[in-house]
N, C-alpha and C positions, 0 to 999 in steps of 0.2 A: 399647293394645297396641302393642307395639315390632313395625315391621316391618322382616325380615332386609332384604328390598332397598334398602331407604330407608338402612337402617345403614348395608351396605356401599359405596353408592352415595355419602355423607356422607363415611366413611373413605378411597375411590378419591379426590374430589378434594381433601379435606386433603391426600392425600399428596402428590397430584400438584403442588398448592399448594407445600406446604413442598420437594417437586425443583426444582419451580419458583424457588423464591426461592433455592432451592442453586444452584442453576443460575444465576443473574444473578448471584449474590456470586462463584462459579468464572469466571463468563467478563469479569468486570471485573477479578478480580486477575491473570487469565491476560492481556488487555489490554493493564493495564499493564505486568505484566511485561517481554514480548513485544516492547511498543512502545518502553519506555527500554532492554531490551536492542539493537533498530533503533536508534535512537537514539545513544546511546553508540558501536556500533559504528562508525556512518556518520561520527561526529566523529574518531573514532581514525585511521580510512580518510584524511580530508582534513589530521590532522594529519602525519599522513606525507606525502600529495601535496605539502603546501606547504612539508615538512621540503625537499625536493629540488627545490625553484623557488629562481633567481636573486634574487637580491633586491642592490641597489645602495644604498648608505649617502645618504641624503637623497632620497630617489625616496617620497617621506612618499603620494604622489597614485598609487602603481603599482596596477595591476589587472591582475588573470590573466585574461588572453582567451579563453583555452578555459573556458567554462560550465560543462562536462560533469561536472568536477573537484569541484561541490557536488551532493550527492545532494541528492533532492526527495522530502519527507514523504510528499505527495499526490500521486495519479494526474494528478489534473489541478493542472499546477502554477499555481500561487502565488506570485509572487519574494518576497513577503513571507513564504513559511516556506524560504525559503534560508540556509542556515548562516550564522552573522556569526562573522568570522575576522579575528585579530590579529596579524603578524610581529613583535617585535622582536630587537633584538639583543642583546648578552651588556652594552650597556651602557645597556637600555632605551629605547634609541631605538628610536620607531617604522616600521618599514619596512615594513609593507603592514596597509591596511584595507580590509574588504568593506563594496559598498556599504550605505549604512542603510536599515532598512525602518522601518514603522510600531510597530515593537517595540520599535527601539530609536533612533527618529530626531535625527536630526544628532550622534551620539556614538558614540564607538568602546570599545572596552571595555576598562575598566581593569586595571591590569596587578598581577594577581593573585601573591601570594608563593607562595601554594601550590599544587602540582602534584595533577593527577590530576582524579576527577571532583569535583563539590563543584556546590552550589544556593544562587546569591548572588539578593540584591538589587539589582538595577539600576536605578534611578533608577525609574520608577513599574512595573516590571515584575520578574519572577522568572525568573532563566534558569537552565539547565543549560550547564555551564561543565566545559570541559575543557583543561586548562594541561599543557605536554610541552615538555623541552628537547631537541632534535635535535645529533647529534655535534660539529656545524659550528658550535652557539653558539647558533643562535635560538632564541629562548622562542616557540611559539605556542600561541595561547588559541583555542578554535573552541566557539560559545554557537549554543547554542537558546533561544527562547523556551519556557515551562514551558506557556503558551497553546496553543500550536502542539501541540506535544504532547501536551497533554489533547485537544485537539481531537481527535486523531490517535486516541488511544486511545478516545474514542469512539465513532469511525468502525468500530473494530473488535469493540469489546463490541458495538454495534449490528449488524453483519456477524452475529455469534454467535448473538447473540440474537433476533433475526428468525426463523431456524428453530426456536427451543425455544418460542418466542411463538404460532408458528403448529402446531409438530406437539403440545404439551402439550393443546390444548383438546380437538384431534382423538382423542387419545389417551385424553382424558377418555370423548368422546364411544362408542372404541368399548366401552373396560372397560364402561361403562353398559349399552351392546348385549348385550355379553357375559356380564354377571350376569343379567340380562332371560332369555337366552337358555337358561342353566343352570340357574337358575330355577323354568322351567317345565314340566316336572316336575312340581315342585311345589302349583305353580298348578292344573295338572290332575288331581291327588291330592285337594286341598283341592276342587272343583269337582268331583270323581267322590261324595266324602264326604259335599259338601253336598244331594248328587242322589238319597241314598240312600232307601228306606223305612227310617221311625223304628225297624222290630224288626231290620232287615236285620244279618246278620252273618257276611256275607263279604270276606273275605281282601281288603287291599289289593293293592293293583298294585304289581310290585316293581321292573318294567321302566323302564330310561329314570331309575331315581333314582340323586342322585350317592351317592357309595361314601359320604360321610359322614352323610348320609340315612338308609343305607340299612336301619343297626342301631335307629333309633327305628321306621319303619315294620316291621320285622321284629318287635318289640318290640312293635307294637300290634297285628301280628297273630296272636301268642302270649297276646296278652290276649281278643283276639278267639275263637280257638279256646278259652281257657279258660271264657268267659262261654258258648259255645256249646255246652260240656259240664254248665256249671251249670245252662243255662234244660231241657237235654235229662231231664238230672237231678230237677230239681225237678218237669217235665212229668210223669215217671214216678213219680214219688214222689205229688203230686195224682191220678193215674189209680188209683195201686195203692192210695192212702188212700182215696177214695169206693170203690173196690171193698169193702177189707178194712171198711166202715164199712156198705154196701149191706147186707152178711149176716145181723150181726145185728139190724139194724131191721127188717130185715125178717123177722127172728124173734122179737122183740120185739113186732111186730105181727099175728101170729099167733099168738103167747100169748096178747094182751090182747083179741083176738077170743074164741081157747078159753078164758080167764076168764070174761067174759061168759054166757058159756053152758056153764059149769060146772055139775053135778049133783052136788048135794051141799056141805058144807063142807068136806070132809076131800078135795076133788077139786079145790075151790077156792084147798085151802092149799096143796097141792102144785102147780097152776097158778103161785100167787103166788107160790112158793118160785122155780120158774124163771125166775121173770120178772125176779125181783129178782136171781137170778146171772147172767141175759143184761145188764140195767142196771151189774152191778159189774165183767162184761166189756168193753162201751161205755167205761164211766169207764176201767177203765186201760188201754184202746186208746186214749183221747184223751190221755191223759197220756202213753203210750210217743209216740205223734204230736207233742208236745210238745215235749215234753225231746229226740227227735231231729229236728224243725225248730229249736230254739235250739243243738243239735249242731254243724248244719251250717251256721249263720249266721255262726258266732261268728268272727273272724278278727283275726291279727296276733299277735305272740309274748307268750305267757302269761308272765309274774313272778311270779305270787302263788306262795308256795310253803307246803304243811302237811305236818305231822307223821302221817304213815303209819300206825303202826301205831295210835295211837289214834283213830283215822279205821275202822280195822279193824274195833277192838273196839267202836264205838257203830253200825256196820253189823250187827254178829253181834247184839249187845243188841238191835236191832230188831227181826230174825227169829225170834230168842227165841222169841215166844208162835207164831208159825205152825208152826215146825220141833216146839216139844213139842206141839202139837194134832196134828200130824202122825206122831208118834211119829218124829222122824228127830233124831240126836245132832250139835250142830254144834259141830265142837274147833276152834278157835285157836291157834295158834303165829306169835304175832307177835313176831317177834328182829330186826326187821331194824336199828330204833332210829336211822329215816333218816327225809328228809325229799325229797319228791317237787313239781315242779311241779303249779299246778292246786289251788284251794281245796275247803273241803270236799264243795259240792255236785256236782262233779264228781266227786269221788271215792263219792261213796253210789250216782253216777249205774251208775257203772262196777260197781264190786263188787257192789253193789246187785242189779243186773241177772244178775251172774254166779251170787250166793246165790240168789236167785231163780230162775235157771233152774235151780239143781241141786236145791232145796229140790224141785222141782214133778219133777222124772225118778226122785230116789231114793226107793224104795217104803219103808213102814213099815218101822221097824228096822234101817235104814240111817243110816250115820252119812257126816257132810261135814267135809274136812279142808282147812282155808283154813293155810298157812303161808306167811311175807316174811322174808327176810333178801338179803344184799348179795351183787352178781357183780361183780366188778372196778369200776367209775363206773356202776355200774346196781344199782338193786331190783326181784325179781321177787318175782311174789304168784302163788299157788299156788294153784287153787281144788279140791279132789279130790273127785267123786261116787259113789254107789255106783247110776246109771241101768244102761241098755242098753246105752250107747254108740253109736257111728255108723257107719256106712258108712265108709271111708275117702275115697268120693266126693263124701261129704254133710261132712266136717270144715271146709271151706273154704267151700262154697256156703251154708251157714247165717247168716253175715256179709252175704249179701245182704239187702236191704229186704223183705221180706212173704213172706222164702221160709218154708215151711211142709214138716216133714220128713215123709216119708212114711208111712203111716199116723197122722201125727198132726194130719190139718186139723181146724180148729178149733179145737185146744187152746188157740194163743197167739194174736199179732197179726204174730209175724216182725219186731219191728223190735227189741229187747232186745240182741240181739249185734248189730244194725247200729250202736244207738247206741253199744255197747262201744267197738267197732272205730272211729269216728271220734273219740272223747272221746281216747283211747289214743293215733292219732295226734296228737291236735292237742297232746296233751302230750309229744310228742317219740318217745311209745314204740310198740311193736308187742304185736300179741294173738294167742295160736295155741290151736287145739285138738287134744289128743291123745290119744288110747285107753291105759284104764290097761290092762297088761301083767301087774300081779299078780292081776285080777278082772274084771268088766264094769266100766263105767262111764268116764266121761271126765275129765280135766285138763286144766283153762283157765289156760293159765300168761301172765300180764302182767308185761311189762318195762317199766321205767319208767326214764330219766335221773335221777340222786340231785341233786339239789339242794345251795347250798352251805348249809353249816349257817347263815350269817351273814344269806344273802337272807331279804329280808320279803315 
């Protein structure tokens, strides 16, 4: 596992590094610059001074007495890095030479045609070389050695660089402190985390993290509140299932005691008649517990897409034989000739449940009116019954888990429109109920997003 600190601790001194090494390549050409601009100038300086000295024709051994006249490279002088200086005259005669040093011993420097600055070879060394003809006729030439020079120039890179030498590491040293520093935070985060009880799920600490922190810990405590509405969720949902599952076992086993000691056979069969509709109550309480625990598991964005309204009609084909044992008429009007997310088992899950509940409210001779067609990018499905109808308090609260309407406990299990109402969502759509207006009864109207016709 990559660690942030180590990165950016890694990244601080490459960088510093590479300033670093910018840093020496600037302060050697700044240096040099600097010091042949020195340089240069000081030779210009003494070409003037010696433009306006006397000089006498065959005085080949003259020397200027005043010293002061040659500038000095170094602080601490040297007379081996004193200028070496040439007089002649308009007819090349020599009329003054400065004494020789070790640069360029026992020779005076030859007498150059061309003016200005310029970088000769001089016999086993390299000089800077400045040639000027002054009003009065003399040519004079004033050299440096190129040694001298260098030298000089790295007296002064070395000057530069001495501070970037010493404050770069330090400066290393404090960024280190400083990411260390900012840091931790984090460290404390991570260390409050690790400290935690395994079911624990409480909110991080948001105090004290940096601002670009601060949206991932925010983030996982939006995760955190979410899981803690799932575990609250699911708690309720195992409490209210052993409840709704207590009931009829234990009616179940108070039949199969009054079986037992039944009188008669015709007391028996009707014993065993209940017993066997308490057992096909069990069964589809454990299947609606089912189908809405795989309801509420299922996650991430559904693609499967099916064809609606024949999905409709193998829904109604099913209830077929209950609806005519029941005497109730179930009509069809499927137009919508769309195509909805969610494959088919979800769709039997949904309507299924809604035919079902209206199958079991409307009385003999009542008829049920399922109709789908298109509202602008949406298909709605229609369910219409001829029951009671509801309270207008009870429209909404029926969508909860194991609620049971009043005066009808025991009839169902309560979870048949819960699992509506999550399948609905998780396909994109919403589920309402509404009191029909022409008669009793209700209308379960499902919307659904249309699918494109080309998706698989």
């Amino acid at each position: 596992m990559k660690s942030l600190r180590s990165a950016l601790t890694v990244w601080v001194w490459v960088t510093i590094g590479v300033v670093g090494a910018l840093s020496v390549v600037v302060a050697i050409w700044q240096a040099e610059e600097e010091t042949q601009e020195q340089v240069d100038y000081q030779m210009q300086q003494v070409a003037h001074i010696m433009a306006g000295q006397p000089f006498s024709a065959g005085d080949e051994n003259a020397r200027i007495s005043d010293p002061q006249i040659f500038p000095r490279v170094h602080v601490h002088h040297d007379k081996d890095d004193d200028l070496i200086v040439s007089v002649r005259n308009e007819q090349g005669l020599l009329l003054y030479a400065s004494h020789s040093n070790k640069h360029l011993p026992g020779k005076t420097l030859p007498d150059f045609e061309q003016l200005g600055f310029q970088t000769r070879r001089i016999g086993h060394g390299t000089f800077r070389v400045f040639a000027a003809k002054a009003e009065n006729g003399l040519k004079i030439q004033v050299a440096q050695s190129m040694d001298v020079i260098r030298e000089a120039e790295a007296g002064i890179a070395a000057a530069t660089l001495v501070p970037i030498g010493l404050l770069l590491p330090l400066l290393a040293l404090v960024l280190g402190w400083a990411i260390r520093k900012q840091l931790r935070p984090l460290n404390l985060t991570t260390a409050a985390i690790a400290s935690r009880p395994p079911l624990s799920l409480d909110l991080l600490p948001v105090a004290g993290i940096p601002a670009e922190v601060a949206p991932l810990i925010e983030e996982i405590n939006r995760l955190l509140r979410r899981l803690s509405t799932a575990m609250e969720r699911e708690q309720r949902f195992v409490t209210d299932a052993a409840h709704s599952l207590r009931t009829p076992l234990t009616a179940l086993q108070i039949q199969a005691e009054i079986l037992d000691g039944g009188d008669g056979p015709a007391e028996r069969a009707s014993r065993l008649a209940e017993l066997r509709a308490g057992i096909r109550r069990i069964i589809r309480l454990s299947e609606q517990l089912l189908s809405h625990a795989r309801s509420q598991s299922e996650t991430g964005p559904i693609t499967v897409t099916s064809e609606l309204d024949p999905a409709l009609r193998e829904i109604a084909a099913y209830y077929a034989a209950t609806a005519q044992a029941k005497g109730v008429e179930v009509e069809l009007e499927a137009g919508s000739a769309a195509r909805v997310y969610g494959n088919s088992r979800r769709l039997t899950l949904i309507f299924g449940n809604l035919l079902d509940n209206s199958l079991h409210f409307t009385p003999a001779g009542g008829r049920i009116r399922i109709r789908s067609y298109r509202t602008g990018e949406h298909v709605q499905v229609e369910v219409w019954d001829q029951g009671r109808g509801l309270p207008p308090a009870e429209l909404e609260r029926v969508f909860e888990r194991f609620y049971q309407l009043t005066g009808q406990e025991g009839s169902g299990s309560g979870l048949g429109l819960a699992t509506v109402e999550a399948l609905v969502k998780q396909l994109g759509g919403e589920v309402r109920l509404e009191n029909r207006l022409d008669r009793s009864g209700l209308v379960a109207i499902v919307t659904l997003p249309e699918a494109p016709p080309t998706a698989a």
